[in-house]
TORKOL-4160 file (C-alpha; in steps of 0.2 Angstrom, whole numbers, padded with zeros to 4 digits, m for minus):
404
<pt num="1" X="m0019" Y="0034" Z="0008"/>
<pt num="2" X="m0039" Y="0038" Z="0010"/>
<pt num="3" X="m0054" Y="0029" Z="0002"/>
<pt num="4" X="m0063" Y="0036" Z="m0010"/>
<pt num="5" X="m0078" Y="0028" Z="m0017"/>
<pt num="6" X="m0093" Y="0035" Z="m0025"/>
<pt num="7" X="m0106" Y="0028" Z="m0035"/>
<pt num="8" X="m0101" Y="0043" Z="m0049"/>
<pt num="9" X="m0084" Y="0037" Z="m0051"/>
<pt num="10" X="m0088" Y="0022" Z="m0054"/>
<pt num="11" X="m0100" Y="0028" Z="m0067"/>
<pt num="12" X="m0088" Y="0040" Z="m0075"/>
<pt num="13" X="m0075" Y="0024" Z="m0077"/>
<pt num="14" X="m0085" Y="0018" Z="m0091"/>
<pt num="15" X="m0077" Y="0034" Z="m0103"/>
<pt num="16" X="m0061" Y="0033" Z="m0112"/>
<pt num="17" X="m0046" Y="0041" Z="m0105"/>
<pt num="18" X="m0032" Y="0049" Z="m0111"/>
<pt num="19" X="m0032" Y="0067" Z="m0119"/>
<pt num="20" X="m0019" Y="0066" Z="m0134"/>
<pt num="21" X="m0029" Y="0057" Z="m0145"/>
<pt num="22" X="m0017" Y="0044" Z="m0150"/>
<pt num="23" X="m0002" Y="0059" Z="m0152"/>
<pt num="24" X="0012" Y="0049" Z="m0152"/>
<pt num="25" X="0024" Y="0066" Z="m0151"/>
<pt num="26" X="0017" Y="0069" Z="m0134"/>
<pt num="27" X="0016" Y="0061" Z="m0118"/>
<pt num="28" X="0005" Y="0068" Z="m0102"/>
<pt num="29" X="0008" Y="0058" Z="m0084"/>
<pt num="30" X="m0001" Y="0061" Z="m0068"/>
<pt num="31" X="0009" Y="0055" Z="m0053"/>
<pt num="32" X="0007" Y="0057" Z="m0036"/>
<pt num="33" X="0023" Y="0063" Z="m0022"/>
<pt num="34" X="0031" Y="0046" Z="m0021"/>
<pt num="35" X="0048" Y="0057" Z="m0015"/>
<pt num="36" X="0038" Y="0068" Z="m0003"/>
<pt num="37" X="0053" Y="0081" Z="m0004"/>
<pt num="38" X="0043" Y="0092" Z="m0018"/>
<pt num="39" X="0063" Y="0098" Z="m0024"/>
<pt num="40" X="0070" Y="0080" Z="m0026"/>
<pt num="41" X="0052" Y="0076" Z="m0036"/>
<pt num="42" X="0053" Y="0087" Z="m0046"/>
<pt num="43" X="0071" Y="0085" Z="m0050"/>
<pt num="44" X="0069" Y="0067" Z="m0052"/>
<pt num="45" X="0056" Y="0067" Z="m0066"/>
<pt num="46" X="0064" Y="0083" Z="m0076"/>
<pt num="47" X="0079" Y="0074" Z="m0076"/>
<pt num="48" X="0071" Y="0058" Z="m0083"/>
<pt num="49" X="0060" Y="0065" Z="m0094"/>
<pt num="50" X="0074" Y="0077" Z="m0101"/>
<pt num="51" X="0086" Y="0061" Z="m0105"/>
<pt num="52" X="0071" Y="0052" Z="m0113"/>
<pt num="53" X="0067" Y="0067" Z="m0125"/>
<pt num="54" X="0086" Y="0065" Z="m0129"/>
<pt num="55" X="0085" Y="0048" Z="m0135"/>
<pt num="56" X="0065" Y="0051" Z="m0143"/>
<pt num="57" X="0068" Y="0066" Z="m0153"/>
<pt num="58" X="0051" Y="0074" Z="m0158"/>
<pt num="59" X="0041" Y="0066" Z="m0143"/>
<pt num="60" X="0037" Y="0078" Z="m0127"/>
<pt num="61" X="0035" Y="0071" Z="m0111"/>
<pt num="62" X="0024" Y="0082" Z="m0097"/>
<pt num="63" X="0025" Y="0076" Z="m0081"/>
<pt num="64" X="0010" Y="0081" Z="m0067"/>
<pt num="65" X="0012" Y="0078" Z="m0050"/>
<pt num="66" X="m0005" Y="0080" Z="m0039"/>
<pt num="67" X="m0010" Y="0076" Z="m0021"/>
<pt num="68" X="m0012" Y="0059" Z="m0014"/>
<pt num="69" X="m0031" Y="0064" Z="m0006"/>
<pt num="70" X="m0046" Y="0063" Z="m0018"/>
<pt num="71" X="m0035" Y="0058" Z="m0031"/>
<pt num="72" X="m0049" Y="0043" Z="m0039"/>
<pt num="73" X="m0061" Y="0058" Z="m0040"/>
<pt num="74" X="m0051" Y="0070" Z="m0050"/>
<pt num="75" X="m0043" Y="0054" Z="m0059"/>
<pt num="76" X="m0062" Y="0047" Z="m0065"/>
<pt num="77" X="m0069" Y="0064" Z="m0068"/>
<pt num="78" X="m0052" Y="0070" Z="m0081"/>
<pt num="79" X="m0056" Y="0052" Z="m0089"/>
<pt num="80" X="m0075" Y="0054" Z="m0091"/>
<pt num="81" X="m0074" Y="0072" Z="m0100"/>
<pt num="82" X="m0059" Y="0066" Z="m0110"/>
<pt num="83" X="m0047" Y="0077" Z="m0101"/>
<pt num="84" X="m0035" Y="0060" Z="m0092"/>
<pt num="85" X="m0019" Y="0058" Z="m0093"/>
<pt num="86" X="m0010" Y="0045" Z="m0105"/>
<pt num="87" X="0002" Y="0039" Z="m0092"/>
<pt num="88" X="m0005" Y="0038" Z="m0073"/>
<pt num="89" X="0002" Y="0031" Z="m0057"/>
<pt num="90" X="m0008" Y="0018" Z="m0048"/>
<pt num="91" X="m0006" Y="0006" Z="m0035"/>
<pt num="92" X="m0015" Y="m0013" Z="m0034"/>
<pt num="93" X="m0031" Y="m0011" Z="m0028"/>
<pt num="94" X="m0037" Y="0005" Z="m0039"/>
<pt num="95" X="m0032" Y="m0007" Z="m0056"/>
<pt num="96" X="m0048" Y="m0015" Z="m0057"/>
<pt num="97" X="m0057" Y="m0002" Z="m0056"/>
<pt num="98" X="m0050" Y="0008" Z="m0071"/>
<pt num="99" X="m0045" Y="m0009" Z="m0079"/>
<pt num="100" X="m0060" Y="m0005" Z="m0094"/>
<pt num="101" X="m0047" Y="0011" Z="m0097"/>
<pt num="102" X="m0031" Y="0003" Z="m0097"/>
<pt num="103" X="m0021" Y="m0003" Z="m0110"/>
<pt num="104" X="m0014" Y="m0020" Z="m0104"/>
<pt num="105" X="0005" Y="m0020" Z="m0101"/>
<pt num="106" X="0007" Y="m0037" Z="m0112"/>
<pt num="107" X="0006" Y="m0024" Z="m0124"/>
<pt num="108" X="0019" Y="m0014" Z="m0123"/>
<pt num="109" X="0031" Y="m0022" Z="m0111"/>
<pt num="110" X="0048" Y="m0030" Z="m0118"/>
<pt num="111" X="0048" Y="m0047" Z="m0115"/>
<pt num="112" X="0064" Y="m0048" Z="m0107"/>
<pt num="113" X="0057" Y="m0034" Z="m0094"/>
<pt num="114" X="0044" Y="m0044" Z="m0092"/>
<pt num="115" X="0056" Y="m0060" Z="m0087"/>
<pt num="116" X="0066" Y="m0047" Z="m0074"/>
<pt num="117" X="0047" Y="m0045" Z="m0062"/>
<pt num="118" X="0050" Y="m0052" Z="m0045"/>
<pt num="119" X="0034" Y="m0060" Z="m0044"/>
<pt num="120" X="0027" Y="m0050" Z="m0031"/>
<pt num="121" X="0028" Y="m0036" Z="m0043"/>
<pt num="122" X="0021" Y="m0043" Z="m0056"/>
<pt num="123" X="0008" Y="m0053" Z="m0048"/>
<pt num="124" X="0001" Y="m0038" Z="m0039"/>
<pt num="125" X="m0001" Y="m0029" Z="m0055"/>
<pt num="126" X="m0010" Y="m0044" Z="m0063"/>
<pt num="127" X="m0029" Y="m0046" Z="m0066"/>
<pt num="128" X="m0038" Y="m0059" Z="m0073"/>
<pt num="129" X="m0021" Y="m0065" Z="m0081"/>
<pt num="130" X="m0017" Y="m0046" Z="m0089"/>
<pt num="131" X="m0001" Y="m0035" Z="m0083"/>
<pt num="132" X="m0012" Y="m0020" Z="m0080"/>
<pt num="133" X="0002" Y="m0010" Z="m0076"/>
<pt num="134" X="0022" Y="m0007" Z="m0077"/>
<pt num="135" X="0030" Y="m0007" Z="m0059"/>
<pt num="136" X="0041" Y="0004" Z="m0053"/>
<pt num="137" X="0045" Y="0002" Z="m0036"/>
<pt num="138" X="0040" Y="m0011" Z="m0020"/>
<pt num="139" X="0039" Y="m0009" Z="m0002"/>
<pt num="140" X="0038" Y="m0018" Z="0013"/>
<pt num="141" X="0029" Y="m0017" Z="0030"/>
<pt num="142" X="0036" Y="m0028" Z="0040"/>
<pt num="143" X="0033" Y="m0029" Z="0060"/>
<pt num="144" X="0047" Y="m0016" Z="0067"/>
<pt num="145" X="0052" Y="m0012" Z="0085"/>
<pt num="146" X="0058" Y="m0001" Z="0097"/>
<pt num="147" X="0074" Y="m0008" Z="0104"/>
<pt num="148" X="0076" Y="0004" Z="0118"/>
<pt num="149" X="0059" Y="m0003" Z="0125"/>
<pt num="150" X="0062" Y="m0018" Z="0127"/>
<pt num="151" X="0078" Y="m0014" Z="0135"/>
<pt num="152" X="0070" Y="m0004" Z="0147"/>
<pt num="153" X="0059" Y="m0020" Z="0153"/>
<pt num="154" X="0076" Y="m0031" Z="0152"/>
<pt num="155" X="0068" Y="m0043" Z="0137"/>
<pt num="156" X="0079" Y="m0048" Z="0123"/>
<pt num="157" X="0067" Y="m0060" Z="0112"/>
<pt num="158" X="0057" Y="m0050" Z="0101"/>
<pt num="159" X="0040" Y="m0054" Z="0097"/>
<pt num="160" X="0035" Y="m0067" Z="0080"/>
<pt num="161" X="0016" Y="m0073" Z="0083"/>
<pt num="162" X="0001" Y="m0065" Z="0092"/>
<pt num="163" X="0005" Y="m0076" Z="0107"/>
<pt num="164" X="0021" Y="m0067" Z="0108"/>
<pt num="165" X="0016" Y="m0052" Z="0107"/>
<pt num="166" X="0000" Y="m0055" Z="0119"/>
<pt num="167" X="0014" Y="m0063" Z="0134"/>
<pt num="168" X="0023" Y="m0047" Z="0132"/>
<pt num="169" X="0011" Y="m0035" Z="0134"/>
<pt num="170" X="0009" Y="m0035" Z="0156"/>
<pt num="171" X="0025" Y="m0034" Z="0156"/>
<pt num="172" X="0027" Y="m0017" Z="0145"/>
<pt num="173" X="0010" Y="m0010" Z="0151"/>
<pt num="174" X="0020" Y="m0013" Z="0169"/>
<pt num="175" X="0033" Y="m0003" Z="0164"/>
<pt num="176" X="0022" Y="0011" Z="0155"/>
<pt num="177" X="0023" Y="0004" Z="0137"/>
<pt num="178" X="0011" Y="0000" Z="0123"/>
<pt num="179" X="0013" Y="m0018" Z="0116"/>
<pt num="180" X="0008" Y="m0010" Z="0100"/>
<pt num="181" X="0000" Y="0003" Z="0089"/>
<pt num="182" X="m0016" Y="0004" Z="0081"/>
<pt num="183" X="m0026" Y="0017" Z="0071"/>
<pt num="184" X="m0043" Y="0013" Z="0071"/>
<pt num="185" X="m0050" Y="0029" Z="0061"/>
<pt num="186" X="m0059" Y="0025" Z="0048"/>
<pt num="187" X="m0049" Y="0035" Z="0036"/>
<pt num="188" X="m0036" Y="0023" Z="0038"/>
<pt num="189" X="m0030" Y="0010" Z="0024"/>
<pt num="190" X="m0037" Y="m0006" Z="0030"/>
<pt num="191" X="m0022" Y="m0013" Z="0020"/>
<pt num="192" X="m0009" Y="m0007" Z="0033"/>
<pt num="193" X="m0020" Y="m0009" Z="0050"/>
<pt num="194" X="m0031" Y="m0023" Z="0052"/>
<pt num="195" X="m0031" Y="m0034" Z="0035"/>
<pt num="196" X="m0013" Y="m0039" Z="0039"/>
<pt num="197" X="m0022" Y="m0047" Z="0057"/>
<pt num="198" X="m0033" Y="m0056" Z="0045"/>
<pt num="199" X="m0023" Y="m0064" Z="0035"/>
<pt num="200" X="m0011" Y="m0068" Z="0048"/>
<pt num="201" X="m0025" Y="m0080" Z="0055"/>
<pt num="202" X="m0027" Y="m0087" Z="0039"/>
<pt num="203" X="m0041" Y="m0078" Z="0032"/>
<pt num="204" X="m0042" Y="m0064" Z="0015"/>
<pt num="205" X="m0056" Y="m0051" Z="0011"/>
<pt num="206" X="m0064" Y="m0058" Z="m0003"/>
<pt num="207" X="m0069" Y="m0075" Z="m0006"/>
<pt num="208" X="m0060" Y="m0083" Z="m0021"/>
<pt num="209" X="m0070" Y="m0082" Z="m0033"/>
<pt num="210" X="m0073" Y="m0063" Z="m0027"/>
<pt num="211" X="m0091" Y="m0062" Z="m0029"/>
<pt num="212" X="m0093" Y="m0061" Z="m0010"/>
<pt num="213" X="m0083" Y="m0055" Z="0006"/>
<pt num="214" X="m0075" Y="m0067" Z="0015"/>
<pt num="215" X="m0069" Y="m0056" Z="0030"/>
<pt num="216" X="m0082" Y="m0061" Z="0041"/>
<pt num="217" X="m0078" Y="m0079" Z="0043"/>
<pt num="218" X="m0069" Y="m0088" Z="0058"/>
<pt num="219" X="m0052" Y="m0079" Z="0053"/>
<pt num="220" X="m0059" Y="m0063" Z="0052"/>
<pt num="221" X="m0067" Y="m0067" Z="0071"/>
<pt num="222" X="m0054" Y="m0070" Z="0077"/>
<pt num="223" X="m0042" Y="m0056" Z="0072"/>
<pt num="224" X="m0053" Y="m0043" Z="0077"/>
<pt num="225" X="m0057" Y="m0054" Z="0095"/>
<pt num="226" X="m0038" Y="m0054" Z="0094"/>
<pt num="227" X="m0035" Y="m0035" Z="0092"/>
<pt num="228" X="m0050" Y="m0030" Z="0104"/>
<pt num="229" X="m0042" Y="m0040" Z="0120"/>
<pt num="230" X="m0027" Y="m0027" Z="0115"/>
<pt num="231" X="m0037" Y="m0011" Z="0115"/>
<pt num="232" X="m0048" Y="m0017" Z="0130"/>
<pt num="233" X="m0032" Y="m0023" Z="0140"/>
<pt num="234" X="m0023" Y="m0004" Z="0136"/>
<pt num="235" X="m0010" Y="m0013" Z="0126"/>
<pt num="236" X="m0013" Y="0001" Z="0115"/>
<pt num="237" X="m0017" Y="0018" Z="0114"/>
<pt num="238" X="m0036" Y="0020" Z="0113"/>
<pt num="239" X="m0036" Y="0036" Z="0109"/>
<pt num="240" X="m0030" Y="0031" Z="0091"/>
<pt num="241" X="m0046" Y="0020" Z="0089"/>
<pt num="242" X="m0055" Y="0037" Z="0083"/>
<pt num="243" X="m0042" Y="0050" Z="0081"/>
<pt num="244" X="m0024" Y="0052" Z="0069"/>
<pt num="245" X="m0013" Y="0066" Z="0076"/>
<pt num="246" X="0002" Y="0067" Z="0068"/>
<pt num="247" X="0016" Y="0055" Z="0071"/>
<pt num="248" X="0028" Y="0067" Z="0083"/>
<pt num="249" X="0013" Y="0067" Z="0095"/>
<pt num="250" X="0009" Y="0049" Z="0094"/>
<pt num="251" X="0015" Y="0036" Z="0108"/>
<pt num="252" X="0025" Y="0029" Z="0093"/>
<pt num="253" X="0037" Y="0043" Z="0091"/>
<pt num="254" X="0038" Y="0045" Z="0110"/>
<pt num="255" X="0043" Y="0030" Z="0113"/>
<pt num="256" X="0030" Y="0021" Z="0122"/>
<pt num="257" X="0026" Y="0008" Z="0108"/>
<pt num="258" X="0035" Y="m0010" Z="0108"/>
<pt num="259" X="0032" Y="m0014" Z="0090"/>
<pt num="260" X="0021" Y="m0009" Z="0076"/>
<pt num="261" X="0017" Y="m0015" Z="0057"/>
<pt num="262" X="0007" Y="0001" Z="0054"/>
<pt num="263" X="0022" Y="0012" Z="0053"/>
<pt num="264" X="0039" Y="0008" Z="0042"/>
<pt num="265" X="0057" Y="0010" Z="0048"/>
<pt num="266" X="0059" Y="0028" Z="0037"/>
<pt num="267" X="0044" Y="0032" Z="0047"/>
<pt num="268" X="0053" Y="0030" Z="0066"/>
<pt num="269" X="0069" Y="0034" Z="0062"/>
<pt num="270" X="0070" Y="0053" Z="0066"/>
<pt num="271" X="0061" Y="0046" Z="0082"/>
<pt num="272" X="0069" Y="0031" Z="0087"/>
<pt num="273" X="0086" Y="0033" Z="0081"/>
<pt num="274" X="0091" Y="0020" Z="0066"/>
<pt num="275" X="0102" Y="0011" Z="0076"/>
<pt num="276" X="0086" Y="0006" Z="0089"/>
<pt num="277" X="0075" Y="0000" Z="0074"/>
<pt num="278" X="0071" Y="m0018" Z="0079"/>
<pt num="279" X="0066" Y="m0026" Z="0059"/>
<pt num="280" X="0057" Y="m0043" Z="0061"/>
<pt num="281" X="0046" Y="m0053" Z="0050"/>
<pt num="282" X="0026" Y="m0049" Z="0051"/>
<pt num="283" X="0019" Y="m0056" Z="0064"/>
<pt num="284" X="0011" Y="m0075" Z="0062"/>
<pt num="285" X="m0004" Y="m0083" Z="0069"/>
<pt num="286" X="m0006" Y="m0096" Z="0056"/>
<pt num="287" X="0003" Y="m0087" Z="0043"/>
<pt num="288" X="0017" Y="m0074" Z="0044"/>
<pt num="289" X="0012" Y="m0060" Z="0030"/>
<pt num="290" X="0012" Y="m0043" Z="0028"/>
<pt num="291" X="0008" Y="m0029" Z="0019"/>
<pt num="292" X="0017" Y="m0019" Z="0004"/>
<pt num="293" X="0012" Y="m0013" Z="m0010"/>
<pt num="294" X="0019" Y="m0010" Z="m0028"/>
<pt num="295" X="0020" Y="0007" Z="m0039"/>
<pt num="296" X="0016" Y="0005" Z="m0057"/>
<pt num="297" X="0012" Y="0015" Z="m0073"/>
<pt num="298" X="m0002" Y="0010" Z="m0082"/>
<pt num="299" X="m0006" Y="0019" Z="m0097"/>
<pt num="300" X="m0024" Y="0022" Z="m0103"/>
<pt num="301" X="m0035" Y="0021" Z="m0118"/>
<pt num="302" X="m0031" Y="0034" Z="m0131"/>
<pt num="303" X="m0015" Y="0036" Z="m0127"/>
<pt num="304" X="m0003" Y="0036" Z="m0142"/>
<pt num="305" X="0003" Y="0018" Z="m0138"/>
<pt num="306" X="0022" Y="0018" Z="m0145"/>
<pt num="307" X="0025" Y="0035" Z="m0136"/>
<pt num="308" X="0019" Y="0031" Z="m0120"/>
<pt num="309" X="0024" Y="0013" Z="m0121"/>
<pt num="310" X="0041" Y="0020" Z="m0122"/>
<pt num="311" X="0039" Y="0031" Z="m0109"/>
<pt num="312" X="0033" Y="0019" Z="m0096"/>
<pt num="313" X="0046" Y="0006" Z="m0101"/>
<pt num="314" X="0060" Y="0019" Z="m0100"/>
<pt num="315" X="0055" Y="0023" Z="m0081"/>
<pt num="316" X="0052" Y="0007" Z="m0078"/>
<pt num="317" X="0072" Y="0003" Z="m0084"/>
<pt num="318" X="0081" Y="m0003" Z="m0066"/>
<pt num="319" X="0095" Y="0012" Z="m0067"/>
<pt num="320" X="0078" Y="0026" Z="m0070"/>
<pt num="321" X="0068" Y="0017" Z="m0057"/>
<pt num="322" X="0083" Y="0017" Z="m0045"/>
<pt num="323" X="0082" Y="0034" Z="m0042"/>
<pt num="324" X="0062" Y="0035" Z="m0039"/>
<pt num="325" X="0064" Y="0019" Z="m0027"/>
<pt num="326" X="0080" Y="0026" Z="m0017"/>
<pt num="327" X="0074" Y="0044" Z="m0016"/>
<pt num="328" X="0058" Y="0036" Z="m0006"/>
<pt num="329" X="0066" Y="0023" Z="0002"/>
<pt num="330" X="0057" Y="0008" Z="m0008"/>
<pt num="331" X="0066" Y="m0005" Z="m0017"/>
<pt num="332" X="0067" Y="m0013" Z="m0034"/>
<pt num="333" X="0052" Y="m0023" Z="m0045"/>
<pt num="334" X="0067" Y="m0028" Z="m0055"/>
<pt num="335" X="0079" Y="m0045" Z="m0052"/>
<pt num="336" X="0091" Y="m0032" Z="m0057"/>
<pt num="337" X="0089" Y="m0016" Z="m0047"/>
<pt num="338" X="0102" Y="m0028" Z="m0038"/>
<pt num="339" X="0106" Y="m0018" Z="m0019"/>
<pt num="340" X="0102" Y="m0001" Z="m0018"/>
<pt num="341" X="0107" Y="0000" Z="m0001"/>
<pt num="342" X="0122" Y="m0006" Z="0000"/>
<pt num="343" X="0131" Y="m0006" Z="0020"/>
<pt num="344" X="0112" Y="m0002" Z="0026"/>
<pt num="345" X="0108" Y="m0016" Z="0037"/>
<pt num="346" X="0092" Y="m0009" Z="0042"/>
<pt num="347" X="0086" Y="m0006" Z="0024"/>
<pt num="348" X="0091" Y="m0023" Z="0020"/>
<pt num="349" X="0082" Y="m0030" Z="0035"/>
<pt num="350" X="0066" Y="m0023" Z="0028"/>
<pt num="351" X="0069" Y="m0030" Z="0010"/>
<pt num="352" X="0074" Y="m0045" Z="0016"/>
<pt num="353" X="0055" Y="m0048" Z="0020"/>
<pt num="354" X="0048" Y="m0043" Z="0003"/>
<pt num="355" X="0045" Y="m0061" Z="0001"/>
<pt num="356" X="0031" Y="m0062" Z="0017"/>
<pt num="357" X="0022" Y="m0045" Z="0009"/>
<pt num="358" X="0005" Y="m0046" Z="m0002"/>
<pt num="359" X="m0003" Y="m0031" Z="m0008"/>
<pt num="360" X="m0018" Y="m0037" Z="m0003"/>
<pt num="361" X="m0035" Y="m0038" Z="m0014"/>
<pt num="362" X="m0035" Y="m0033" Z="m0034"/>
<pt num="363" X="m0056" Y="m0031" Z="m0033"/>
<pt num="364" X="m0061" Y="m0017" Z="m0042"/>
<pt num="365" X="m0073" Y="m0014" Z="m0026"/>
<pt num="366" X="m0059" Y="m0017" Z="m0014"/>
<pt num="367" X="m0059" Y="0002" Z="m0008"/>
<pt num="368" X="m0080" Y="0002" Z="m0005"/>
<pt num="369" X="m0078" Y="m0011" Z="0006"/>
<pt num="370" X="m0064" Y="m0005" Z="0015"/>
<pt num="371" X="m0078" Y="0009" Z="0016"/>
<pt num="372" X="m0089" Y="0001" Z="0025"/>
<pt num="373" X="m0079" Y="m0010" Z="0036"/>
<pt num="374" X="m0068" Y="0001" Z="0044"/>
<pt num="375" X="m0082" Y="0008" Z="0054"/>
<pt num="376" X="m0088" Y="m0009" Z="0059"/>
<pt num="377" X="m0072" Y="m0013" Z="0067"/>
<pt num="378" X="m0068" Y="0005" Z="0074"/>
<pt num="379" X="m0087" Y="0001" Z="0083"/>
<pt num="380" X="m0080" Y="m0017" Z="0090"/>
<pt num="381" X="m0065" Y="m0008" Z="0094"/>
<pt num="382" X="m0074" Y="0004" Z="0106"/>
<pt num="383" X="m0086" Y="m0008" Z="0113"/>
<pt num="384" X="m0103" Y="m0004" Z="0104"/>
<pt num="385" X="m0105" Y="m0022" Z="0096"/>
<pt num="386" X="m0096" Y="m0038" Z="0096"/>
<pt num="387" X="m0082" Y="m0043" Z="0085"/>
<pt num="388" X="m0095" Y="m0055" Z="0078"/>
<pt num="389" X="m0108" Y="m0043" Z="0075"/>
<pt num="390" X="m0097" Y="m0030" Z="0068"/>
<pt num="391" X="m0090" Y="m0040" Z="0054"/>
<pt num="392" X="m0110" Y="m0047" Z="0051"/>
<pt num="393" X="m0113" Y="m0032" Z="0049"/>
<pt num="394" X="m0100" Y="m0026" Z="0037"/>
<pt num="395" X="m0101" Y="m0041" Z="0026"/>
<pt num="396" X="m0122" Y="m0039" Z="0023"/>
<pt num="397" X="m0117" Y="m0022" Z="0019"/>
<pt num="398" X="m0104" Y="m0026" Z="0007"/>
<pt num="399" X="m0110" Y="m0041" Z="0001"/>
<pt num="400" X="m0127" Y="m0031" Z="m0007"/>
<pt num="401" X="m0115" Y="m0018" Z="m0016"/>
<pt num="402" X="m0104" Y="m0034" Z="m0024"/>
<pt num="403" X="m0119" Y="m0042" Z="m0030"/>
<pt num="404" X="m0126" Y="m0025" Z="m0039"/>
């Protein structure tokens, strides 16, 4: 997903959102294509929203769905002129930036749904103590690999720590492999490429009191030192440093790649074959922790609060979400969405690492930062500066935008 950060959206965060004025016969949700088959979306939410007009006589419920790409932009724009949604779908790190819009979950949420959170749901939807939003669904992006790869090099131990993973890679260059996969453009979600390496080594964005990066320090060193010996050595494909074709054409989809944490199993199946997906826990330097992220509904000021905190709870119900979560291959933010995969080892391999996953920082700046470090790594990454003076850079950089 890209980042989007301008000083006019933060700006226009300062309105109110939500257009119906405090209608509580009407409902307007934006939501983005979660189920990327435009068909099974559509039929998901009709059906939903059909059932819940059933049972809520007199309320209507309009559900939009728009593009993933500039989606902040058009979301802080509709808000500033009073034309946002009531209901909007939002993942971690954009709630603190709209948090002066929303409507905390506490609420509107039932207690007892409340009670059914896993705590990585809840906690990733939580800032400065407040629910700012109602999940829906989790994922996981656990380190996967190819199983016919490290067949082909006669290895049957699959990597669990950067040492691992480091051993392996002469042997698989040898033999014509990658050891991994890593997208360095700068368009990239630092969430899913290089902020897992850092807090594997121990380290986190943010200092903890998040008033200055903390990226920069000796974890941070030592995670891009780590991940520069493996571009520099051809371990893996240097040409994703700069560019992102699309996945068929990638050495992941050919085959050439050991394992990766940047793509998820659905992602390799129709490459690798389900029964050659590899599921492992993320890799570990000092830590063991990955990357997933949670979907939520957060409804917005101005809203009509009992309508849309209906609505929300209503999706949020284990048997509604089922269907959002299953459709695109996520799993439950409920206790008691219980097994939606039952007899799918692989997609029980993958939830079974939920536990390892954060969803990284709730900053309401996390995505400008992510805007200027990505380009500071991708320059280490191709041998213009040193790890050291990358992240130097970087944080000088971002550290002057916290502090305004």
């Amino acid at each position: 997903m890209p980042v989007v950060a301008t000083a006019l959206a933060t700006t226009l965060l300062a309105a109110c959102g939500g257009d119906s004025g405090g209608d509580e016969k009407s409902v307007t949700m934006w939501t983005y294509p979660v189920i990327f088959d435009e068909a099974k979306n559509k039929a998901y939410w009709d059906g939903l929203v059909k059932e819940f007009e059933k049972k809520h006589s007199g309320t209507s419920v309009k559900v939009e769905t728009f593009p993933w790409a500039n989606r902040d932009t058009a979301l802080a724009t509709a808000i500033a002129s009073g034309k946002g949604p009531d209901v909007v779908y939002l993942v971690p790190d954009q709630l603190p930036k709209y948090a002066k819009n929303i409507v905390p979950a506490d609420e509107y949420m039932p207690a007892d749904a409340k009670a059914d959170y896993t705590d990585f749901a809840l906690e990733s939807v939580t800032v400065d103590g407040k629910a700012l939003g109602t999940p829906v669904l989790t994922s996981a992006n656990p380190l996967i690999c190819d199983k016919r790869v490290f067949e082909a090099i006669g290895e049957k131990s699959y990597p669990s720590t950067w040492a691992d993973l480091e051993a392996l890679a002469p042997k698989l260059k040898e033999k014509g492999y990658y050891a991994t996969s890593y997208s360095g453009d700068a368009q990239q979600t630092l969430n899913m490429t290089f902020y897992p390496l850092l807090w594997q080594a121990g380290g986190d964005v943010f200092t903890e009191d998040g008033k200055k990066t903390a990226f920069g320090e000796a974890a941070g060193v030592k995670a891009l030192t780590f991940l520069k010996k493996l571009v520099d050595a051809g371990h893996t494909n240097k040409d994703l440093v700069t560019t992102t074709p699309k996945l068929e054409q990638t050495p992941v989809a050919k085959g050439k790649v050991a394992c990766t944490w940047q793509n998820v199993a659905s992602d390799v199946e129709p490459f690798w074959g389900k029964e050659n997906i590899v599921v492992q826990p993320p890799l570990k330097d000092t830590e063991s922790v990955g990357y997933g992220t949670v979907g939520a509904l957060s409804m917005l000021k101005g809203a009509g609060k009992k309508a849309a905190g209906d609505w929300i709870s209503f999706v949020a119900e284990a048997k509604n979400a089922a269907g959002l979560e299953k459709e695109s291959g996520y799993f439950p933010a409920r206790r008691s969405g219980g097994d939606l995969y039952p007899g799918d080892a692989l997609q029980k391999a993958v939830g079974d690492t939920l536990p390892s996953m954060t969803a990284g920082p709730l900053h309401e700046k996390s995505r400008e930062v992510m805007g200027v470090l990505a380009p500071e790594i991708q320059a280490a990454l191709l041998g213009q500066k040193s790890p050291e003076d990358a992240l130097n850079a970087a944080a000088k950089a971002a550290d002057a935008m916290l502090a305004r």
